[in-house]
N, CA, C and O atoms as a GROMACS GRO file, in nm:
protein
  500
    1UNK      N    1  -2.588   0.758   1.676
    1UNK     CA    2  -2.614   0.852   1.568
    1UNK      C    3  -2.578   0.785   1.436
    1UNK      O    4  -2.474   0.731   1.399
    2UNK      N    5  -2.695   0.804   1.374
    2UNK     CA    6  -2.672   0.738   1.197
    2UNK      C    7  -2.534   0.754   1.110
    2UNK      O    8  -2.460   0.675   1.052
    3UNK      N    9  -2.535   0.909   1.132
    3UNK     CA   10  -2.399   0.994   1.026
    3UNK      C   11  -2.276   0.939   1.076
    3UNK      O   12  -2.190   0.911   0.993
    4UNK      N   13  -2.244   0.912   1.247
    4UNK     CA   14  -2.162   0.871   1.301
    4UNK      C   15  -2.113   0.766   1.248
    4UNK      O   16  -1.999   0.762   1.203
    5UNK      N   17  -2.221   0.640   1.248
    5UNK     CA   18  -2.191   0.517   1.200
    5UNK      C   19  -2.120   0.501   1.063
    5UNK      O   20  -2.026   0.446   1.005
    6UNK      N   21  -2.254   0.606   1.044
    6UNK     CA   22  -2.159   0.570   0.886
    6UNK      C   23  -2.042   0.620   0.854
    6UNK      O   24  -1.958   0.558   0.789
    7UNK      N   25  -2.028   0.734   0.898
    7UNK     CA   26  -1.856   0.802   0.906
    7UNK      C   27  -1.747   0.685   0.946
    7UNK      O   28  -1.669   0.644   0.860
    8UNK      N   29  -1.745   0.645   1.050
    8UNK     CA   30  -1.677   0.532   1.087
    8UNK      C   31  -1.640   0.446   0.998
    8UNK      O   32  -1.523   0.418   0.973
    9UNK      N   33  -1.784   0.378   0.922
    9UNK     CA   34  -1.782   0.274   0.818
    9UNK      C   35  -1.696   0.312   0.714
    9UNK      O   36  -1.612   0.238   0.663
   10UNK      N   37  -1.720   0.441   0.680
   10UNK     CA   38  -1.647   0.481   0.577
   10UNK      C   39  -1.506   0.493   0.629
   10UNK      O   40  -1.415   0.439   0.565
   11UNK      N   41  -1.493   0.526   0.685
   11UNK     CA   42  -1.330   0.600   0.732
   11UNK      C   43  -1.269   0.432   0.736
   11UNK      O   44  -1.159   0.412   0.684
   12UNK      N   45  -1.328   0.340   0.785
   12UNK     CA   46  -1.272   0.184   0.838
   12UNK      C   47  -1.250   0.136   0.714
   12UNK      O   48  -1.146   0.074   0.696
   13UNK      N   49  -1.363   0.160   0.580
   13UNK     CA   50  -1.335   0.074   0.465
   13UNK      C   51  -1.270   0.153   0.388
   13UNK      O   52  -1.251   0.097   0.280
   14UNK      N   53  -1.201   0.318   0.394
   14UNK     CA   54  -1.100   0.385   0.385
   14UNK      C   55  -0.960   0.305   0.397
   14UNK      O   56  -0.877   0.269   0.313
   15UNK      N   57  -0.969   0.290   0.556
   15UNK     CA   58  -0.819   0.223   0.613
   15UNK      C   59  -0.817   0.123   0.533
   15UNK      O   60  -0.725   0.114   0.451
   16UNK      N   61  -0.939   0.007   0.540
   16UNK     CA   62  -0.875  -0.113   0.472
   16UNK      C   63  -0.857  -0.110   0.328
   16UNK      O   64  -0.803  -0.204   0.270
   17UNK      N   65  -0.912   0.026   0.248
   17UNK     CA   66  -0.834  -0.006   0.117
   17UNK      C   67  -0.702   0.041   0.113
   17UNK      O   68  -0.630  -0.001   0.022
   18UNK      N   69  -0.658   0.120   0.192
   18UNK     CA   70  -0.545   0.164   0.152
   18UNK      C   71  -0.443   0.098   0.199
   18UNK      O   72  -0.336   0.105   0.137
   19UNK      N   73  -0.453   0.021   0.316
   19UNK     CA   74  -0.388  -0.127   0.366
   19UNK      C   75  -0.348  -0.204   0.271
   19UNK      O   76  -0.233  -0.238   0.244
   20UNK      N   77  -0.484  -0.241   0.199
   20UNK     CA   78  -0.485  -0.323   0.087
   20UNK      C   79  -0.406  -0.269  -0.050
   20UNK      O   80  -0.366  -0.344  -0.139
   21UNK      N   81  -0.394  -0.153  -0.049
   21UNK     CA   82  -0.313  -0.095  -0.169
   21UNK      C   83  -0.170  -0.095  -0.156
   21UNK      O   84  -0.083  -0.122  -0.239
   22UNK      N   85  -0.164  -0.054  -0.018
   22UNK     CA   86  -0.017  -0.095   0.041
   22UNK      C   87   0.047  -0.206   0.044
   22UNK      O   88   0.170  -0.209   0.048
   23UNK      N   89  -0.015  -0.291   0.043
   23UNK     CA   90  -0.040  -0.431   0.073
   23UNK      C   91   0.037  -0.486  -0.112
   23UNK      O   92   0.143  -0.535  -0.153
   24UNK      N   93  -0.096  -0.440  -0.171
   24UNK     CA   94  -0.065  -0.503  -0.322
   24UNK      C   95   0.069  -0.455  -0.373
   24UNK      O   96   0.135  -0.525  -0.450
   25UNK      N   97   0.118  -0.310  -0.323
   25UNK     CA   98   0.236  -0.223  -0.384
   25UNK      C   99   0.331  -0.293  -0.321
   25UNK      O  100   0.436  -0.294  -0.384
   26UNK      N  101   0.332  -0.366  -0.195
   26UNK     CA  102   0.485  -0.468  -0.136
   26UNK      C  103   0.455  -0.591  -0.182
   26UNK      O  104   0.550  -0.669  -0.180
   27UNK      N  105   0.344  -0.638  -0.227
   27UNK     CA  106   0.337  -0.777  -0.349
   27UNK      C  107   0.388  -0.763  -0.456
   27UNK      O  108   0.475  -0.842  -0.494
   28UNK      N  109   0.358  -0.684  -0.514
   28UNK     CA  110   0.419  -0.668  -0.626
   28UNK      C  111   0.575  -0.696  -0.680
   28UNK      O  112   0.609  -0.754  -0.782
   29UNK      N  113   0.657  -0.634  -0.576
   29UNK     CA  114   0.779  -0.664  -0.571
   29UNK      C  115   0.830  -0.612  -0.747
   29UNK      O  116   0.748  -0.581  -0.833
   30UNK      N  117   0.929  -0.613  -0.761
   30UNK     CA  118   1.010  -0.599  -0.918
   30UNK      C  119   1.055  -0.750  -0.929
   30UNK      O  120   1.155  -0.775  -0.862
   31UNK      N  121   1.014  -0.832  -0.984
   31UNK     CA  122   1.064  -0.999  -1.046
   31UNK      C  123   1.159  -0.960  -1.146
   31UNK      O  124   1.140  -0.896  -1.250
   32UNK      N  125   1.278  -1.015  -1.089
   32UNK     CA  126   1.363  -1.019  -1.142
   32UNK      C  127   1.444  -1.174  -1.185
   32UNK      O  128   1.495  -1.237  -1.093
   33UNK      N  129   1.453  -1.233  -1.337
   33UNK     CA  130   1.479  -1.355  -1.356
   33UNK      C  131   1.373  -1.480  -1.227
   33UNK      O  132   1.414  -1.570  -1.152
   34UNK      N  133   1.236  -1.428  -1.253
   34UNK     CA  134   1.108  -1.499  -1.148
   34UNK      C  135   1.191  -1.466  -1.007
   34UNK      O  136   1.168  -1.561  -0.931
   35UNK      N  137   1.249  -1.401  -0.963
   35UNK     CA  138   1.285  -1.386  -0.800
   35UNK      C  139   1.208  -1.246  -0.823
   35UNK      O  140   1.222  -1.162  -0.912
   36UNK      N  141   1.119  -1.251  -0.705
   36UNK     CA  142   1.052  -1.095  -0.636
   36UNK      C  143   1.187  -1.036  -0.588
   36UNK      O  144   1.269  -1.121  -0.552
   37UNK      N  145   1.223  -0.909  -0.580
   37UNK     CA  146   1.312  -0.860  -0.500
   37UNK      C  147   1.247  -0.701  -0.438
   37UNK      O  148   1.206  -0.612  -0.513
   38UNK      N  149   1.249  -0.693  -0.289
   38UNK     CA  150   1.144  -0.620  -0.220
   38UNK      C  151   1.252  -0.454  -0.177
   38UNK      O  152   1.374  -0.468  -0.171
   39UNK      N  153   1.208  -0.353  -0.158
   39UNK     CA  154   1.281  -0.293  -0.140
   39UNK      C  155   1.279  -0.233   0.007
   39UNK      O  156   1.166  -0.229   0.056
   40UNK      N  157   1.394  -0.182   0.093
   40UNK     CA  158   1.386  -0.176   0.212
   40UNK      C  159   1.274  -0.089   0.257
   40UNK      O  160   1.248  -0.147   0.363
   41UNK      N  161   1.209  -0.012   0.251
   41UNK     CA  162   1.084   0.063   0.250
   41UNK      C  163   1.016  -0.110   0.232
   41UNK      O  164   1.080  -0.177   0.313
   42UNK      N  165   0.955  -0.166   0.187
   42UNK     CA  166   0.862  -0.264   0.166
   42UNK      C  167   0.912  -0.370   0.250
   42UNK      O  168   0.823  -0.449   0.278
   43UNK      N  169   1.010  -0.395   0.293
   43UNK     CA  170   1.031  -0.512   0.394
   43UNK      C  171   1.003  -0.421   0.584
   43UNK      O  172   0.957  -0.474   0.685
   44UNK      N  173   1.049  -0.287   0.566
   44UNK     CA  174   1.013  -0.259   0.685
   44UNK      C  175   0.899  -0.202   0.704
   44UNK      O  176   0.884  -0.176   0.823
   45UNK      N  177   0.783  -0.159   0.617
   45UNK     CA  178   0.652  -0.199   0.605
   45UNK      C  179   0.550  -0.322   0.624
   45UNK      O  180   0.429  -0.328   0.643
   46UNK      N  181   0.650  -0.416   0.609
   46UNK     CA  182   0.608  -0.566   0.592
   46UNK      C  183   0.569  -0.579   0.783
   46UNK      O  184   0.466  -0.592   0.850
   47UNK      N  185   0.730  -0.565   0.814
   47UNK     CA  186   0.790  -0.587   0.982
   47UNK      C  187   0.692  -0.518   1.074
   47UNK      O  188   0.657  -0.550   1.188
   48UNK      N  189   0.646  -0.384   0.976
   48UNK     CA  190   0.592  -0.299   1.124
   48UNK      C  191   0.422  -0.346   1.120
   48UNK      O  192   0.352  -0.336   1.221
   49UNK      N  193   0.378  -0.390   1.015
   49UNK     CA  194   0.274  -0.467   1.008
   49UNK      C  195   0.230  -0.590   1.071
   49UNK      O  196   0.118  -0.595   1.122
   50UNK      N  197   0.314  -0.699   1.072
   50UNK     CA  198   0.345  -0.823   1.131
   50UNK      C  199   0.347  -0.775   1.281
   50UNK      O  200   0.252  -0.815   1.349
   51UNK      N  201   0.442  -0.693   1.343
   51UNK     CA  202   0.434  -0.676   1.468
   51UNK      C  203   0.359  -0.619   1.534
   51UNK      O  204   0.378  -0.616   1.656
   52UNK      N  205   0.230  -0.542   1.467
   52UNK     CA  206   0.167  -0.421   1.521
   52UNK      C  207   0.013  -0.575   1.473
   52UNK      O  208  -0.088  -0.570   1.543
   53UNK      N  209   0.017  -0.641   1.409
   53UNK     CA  210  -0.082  -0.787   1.445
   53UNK      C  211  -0.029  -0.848   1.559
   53UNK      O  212  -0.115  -0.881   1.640
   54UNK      N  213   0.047  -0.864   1.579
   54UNK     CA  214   0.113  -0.958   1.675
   54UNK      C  215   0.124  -0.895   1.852
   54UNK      O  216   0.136  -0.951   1.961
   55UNK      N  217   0.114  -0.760   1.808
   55UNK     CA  218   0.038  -0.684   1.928
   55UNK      C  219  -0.079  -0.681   1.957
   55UNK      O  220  -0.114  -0.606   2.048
   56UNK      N  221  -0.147  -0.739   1.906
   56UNK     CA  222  -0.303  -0.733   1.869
   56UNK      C  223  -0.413  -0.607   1.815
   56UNK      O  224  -0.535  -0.596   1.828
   57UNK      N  225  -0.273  -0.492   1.725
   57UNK     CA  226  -0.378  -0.416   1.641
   57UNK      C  227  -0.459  -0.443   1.577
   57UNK      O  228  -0.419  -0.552   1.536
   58UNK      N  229  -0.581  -0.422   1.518
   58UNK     CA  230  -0.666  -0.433   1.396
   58UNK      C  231  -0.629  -0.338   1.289
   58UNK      O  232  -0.596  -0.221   1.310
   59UNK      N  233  -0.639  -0.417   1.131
   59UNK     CA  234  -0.547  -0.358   1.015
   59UNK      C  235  -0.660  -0.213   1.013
   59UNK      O  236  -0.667  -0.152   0.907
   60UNK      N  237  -0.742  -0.166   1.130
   60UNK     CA  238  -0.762  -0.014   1.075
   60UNK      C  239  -0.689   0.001   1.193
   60UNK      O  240  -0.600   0.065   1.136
   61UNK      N  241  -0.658  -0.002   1.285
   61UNK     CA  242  -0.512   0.066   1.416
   61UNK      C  243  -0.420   0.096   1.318
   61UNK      O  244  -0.373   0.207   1.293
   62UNK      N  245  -0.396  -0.022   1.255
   62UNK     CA  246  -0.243  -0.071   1.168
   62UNK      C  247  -0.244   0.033   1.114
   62UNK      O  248  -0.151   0.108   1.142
   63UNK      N  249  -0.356   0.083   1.008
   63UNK     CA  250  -0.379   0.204   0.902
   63UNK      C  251  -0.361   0.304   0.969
   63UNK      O  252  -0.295   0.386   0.906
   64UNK      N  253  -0.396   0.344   1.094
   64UNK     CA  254  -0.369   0.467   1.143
   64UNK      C  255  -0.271   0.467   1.183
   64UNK      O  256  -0.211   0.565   1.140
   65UNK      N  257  -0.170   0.369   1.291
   65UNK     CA  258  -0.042   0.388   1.313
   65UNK      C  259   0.028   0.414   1.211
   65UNK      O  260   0.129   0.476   1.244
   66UNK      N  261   0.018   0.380   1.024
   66UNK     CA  262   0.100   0.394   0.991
   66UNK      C  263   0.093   0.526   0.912
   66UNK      O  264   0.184   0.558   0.835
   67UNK      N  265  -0.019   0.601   0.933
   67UNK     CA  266  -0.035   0.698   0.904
   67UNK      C  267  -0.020   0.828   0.979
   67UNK      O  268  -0.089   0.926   0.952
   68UNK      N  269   0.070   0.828   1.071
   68UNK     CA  270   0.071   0.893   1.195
   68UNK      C  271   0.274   0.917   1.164
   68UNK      O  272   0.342   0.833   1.104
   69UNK      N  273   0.323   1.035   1.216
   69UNK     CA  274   0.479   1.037   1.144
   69UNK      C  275   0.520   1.007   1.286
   69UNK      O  276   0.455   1.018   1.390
   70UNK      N  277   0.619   0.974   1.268
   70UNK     CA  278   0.687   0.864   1.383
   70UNK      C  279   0.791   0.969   1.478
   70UNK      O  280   0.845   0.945   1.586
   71UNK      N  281   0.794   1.107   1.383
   71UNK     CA  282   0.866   1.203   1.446
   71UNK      C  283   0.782   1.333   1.500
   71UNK      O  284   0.834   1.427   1.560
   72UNK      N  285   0.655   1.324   1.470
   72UNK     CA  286   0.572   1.440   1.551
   72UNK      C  287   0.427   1.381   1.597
   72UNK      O  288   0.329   1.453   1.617
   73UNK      N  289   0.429   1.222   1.612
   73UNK     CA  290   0.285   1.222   1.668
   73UNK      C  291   0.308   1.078   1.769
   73UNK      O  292   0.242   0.975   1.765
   74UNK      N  293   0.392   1.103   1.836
   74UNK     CA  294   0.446   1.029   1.920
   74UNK      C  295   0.341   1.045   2.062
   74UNK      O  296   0.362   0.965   2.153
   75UNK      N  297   0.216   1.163   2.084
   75UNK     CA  298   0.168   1.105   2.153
   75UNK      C  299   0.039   1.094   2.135
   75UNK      O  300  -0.036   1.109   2.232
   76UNK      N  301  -0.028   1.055   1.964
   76UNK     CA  302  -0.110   1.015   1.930
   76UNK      C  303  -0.055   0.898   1.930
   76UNK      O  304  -0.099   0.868   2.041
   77UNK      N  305   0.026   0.770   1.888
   77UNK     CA  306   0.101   0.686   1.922
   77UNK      C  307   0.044   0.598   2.029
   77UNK      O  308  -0.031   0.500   2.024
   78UNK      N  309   0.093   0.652   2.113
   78UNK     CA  310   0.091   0.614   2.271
   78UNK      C  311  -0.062   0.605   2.303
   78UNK      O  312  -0.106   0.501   2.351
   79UNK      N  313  -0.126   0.690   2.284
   79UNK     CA  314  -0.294   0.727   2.265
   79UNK      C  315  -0.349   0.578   2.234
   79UNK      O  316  -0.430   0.520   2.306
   80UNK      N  317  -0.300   0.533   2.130
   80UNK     CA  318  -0.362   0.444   2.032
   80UNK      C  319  -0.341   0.273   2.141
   80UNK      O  320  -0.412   0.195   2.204
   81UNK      N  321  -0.164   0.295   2.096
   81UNK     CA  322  -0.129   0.173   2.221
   81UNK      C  323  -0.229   0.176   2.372
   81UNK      O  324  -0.280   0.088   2.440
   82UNK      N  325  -0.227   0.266   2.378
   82UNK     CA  326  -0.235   0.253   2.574
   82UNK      C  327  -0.430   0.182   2.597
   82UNK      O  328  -0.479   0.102   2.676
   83UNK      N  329  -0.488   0.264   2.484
   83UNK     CA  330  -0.622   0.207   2.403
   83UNK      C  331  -0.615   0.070   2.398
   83UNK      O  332  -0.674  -0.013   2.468
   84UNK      N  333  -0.513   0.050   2.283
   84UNK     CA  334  -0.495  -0.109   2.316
   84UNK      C  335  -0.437  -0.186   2.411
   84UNK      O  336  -0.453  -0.308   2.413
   85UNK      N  337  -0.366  -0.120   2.496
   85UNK     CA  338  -0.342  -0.213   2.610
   85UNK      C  339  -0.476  -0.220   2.710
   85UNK      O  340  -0.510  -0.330   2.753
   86UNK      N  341  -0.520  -0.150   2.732
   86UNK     CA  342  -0.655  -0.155   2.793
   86UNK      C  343  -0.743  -0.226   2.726
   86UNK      O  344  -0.801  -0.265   2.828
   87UNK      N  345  -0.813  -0.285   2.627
   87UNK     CA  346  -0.904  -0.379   2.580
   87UNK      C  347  -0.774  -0.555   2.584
   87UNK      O  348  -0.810  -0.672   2.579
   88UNK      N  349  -0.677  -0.517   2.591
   88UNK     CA  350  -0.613  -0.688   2.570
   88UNK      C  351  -0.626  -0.702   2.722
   88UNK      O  352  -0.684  -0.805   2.758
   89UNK      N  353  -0.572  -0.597   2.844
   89UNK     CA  354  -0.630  -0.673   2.991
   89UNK      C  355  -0.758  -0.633   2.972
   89UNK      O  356  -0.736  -0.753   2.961
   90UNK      N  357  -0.863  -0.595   2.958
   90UNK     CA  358  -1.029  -0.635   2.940
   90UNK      C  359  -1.007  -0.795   2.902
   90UNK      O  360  -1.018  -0.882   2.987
   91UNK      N  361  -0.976  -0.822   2.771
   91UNK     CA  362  -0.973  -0.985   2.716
   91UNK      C  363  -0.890  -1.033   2.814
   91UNK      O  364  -0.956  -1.119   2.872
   92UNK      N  365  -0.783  -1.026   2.864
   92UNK     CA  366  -0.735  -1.167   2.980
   92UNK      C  367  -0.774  -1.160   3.107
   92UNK      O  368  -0.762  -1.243   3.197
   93UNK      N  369  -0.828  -1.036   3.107
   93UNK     CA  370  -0.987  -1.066   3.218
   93UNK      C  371  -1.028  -1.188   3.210
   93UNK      O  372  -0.996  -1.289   3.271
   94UNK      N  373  -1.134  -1.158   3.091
   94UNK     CA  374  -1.214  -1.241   3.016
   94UNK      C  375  -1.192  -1.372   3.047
   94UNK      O  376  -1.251  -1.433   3.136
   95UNK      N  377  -1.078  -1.432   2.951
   95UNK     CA  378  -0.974  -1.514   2.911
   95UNK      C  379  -0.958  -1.562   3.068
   95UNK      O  380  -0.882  -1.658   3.070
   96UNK      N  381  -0.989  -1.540   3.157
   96UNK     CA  382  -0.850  -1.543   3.292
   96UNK      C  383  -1.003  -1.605   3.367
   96UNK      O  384  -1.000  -1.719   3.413
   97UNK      N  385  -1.110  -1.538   3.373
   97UNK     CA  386  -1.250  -1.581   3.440
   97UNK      C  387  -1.266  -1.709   3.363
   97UNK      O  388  -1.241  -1.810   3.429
   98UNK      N  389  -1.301  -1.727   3.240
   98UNK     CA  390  -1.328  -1.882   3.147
   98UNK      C  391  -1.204  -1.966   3.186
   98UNK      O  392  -1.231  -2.086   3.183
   99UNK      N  393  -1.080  -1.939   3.221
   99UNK     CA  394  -1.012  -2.035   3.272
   99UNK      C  395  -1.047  -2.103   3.390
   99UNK      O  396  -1.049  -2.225   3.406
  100UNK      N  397  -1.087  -1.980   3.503
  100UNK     CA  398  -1.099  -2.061   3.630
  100UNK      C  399  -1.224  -2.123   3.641
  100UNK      O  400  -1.251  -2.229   3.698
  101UNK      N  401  -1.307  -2.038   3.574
  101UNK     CA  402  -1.447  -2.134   3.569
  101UNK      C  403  -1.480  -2.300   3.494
  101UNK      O  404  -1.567  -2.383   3.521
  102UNK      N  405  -1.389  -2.301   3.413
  102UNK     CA  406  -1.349  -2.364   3.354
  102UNK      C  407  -1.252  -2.487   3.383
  102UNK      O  408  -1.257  -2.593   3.321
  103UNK      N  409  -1.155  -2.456   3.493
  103UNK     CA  410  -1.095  -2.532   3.534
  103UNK      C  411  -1.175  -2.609   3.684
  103UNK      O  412  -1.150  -2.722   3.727
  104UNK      N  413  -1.290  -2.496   3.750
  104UNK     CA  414  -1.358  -2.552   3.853
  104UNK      C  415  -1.412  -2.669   3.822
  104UNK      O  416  -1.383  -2.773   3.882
  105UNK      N  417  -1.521  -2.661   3.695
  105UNK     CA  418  -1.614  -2.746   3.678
  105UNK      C  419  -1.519  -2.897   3.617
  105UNK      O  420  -1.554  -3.012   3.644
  106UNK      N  421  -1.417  -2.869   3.547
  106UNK     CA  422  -1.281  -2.990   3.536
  106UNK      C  423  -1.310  -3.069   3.705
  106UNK      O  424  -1.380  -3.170   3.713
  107UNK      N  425  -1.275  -3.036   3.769
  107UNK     CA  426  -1.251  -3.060   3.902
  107UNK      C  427  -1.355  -3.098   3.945
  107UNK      O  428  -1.351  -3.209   3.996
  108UNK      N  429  -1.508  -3.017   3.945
  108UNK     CA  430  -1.586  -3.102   3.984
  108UNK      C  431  -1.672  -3.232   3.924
  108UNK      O  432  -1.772  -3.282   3.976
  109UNK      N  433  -1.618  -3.264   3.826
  109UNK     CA  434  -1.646  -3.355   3.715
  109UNK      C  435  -1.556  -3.468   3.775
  109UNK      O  436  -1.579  -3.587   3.798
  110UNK      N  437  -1.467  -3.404   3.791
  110UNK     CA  438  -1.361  -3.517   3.842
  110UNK      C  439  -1.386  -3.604   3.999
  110UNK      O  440  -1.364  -3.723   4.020
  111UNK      N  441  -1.437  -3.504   4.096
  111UNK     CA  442  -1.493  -3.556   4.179
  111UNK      C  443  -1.595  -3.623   4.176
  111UNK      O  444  -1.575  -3.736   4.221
  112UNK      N  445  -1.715  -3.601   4.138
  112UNK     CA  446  -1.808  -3.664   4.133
  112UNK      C  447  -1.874  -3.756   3.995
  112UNK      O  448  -1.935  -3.708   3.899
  113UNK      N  449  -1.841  -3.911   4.020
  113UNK     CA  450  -1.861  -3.961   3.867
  113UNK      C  451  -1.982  -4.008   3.861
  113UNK      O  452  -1.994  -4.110   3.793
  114UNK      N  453  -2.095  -3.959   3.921
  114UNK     CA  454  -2.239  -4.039   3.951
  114UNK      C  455  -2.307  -3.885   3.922
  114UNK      O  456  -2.266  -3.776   3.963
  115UNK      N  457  -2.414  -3.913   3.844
  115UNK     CA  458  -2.483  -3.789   3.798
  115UNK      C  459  -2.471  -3.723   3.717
  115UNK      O  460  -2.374  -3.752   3.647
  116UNK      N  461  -2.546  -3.606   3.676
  116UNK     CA  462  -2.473  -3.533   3.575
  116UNK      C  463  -2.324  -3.513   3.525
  116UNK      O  464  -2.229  -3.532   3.600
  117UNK      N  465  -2.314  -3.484   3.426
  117UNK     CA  466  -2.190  -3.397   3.395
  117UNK      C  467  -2.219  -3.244   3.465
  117UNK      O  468  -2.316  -3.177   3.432
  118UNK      N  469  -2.112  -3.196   3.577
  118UNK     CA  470  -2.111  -3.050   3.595
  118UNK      C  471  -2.110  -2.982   3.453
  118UNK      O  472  -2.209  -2.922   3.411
  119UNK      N  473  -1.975  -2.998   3.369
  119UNK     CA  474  -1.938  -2.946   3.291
  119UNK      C  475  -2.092  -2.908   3.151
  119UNK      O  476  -2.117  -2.806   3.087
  120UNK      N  477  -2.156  -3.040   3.154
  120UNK     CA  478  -2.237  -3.026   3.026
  120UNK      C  479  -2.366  -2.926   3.100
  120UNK      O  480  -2.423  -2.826   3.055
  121UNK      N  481  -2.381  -2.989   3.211
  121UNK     CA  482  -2.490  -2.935   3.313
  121UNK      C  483  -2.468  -2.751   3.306
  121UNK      O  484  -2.576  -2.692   3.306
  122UNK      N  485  -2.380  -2.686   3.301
  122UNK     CA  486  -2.346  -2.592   3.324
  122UNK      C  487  -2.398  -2.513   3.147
  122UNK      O  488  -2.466  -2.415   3.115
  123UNK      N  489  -2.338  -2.598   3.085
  123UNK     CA  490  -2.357  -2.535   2.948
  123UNK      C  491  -2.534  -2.551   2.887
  123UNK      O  492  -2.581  -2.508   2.782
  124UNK      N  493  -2.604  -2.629   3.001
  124UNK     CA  494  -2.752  -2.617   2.973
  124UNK      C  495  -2.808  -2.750   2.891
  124UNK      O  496  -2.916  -2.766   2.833
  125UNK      N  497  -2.692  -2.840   2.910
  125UNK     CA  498  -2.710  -2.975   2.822
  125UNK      C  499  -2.774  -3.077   2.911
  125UNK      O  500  -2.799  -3.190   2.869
   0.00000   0.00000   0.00000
């Protein structure tokens, strides 16, 4: 559906400006004698950002986790995570099949040094 899409689009380039505003408001910092000095609100904004990438959110997850109160939406929260834990094992699926396939054709390259490359052979070369 058209309206859908575009709702989305909008709501996504929503999150990322206000990321980005958030973003510019903990850059900013107060310079004091040229030292930035950040305030605890902006360093643990910084932290929950860094770690919620490092979980493998996307900065519109990021935007919604951090828009979500940490004391009454604890199982929209979980909602979001458990979402993402389900697409990262989808990817080391993924990730986990290109290894072994990957490590076969290693092996049969290795065995056989007369003829094709398995490995290039495989990729259609």
């Amino acid at each position: 559906d058209m309206s859908a899409a575009s709702t989305r689009r909008t709501s996504m380039n929503q999150t990322k400006t206000d990321l980005h505003s958030q973003n510019d408001s903990i850059r900013s910092g107060s310079a004091l004698e040229g030292v930035r000095r950040y305030g605890g609100e902006d360093v643990r904004r910084l932290r929950f950002i860094k770690q919620a990438q490092a979980a493998g959110f996307t900065l519109e997850e990021i935007g919604q986790l951090l828009a979500l109160d940490a004391g009454h939406n604890r199982s929209a929260a979980r909602e979001l995570a458990k979402k993402k834990l389900e697409q990262l094992d989808a990817r080391i699926g993924e990730l986990n099949r290109a290894r072994e396939a990957l490590r076969k054709l290693v092996s049969e390259c290795a065995e056989d040094k007369t003829g094709p490359c398995p490995i290039l052979a495989s990729f259609g070369v």
